[in-house]
C-alpha positions in Angstrom: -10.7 -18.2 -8.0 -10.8 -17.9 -4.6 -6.8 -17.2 -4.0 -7.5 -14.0 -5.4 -9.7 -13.5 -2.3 -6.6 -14.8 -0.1 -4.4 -12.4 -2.1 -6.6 -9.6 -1.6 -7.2 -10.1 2.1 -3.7 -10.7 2.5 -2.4 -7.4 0.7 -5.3 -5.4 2.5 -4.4 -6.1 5.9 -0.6 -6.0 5.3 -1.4 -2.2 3.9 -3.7 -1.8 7.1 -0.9 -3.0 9.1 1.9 -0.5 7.9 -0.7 2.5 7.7 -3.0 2.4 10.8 -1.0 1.0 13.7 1.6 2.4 15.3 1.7 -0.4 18.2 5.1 -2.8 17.2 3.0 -5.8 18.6 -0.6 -5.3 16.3 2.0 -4.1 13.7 3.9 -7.7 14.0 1.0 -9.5 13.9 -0.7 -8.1 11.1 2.4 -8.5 8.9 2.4 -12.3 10.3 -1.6 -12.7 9.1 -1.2 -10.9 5.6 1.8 -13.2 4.2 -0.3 -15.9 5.8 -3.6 -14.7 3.5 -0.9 -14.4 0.7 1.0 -17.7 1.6 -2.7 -19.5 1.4 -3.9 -17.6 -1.8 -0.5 -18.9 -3.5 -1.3 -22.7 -2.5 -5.0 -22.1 -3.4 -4.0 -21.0 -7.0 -3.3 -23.1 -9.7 0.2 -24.6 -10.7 0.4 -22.6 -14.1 0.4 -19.7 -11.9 2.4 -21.0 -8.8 5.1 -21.5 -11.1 5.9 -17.6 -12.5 5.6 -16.3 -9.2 7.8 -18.7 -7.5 10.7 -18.2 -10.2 9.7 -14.2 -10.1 10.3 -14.0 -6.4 13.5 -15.7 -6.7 14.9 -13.8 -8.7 14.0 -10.5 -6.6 15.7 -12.2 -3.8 18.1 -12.9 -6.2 18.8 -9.5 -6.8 18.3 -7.9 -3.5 21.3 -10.2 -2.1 23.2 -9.4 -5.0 22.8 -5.2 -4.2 23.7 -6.1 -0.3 26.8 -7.9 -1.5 27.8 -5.1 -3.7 26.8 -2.4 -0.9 29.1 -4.3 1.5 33.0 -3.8 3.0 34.6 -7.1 1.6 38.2 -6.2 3.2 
């Protein structure tokens, strides 16, 4: 249970990051410690749940690359 504590401290100072500074160096480094909370949460959890989210966050990748490839000049 405690990768939901990871995921919630990483979220929480990710949205802390984007809303409260406006200095590009805090702002960097707060992004760089909330995926670190969330990268640690997903290794905490368990592989039933590792799994879903792995394959769910390929396939948003999946589909943001496909809307740049469509978006872009290919002459």
């Amino acid at each position: 249970m405690n990768h939901f504590i990871f995921w919630a401290l990483g979220l929480s100072t990710l949205w802390v990051g984007l809303k409260l500074f406006d200095d590009e160096v805090i702002l960097i480094v707060s992004i760089f410690v909330g995926v670190g909370f969330i990268l640690a949460g997903l290794i905490a959890a368990p592989l039933l749940l590792q799994i879903p989210i792995e394959i769910a966050s390929v396939l948003a990748l999946f589909n943001v690359c496909m809307q740049c490839i469509q978006r872009g000049d290919r002459s």
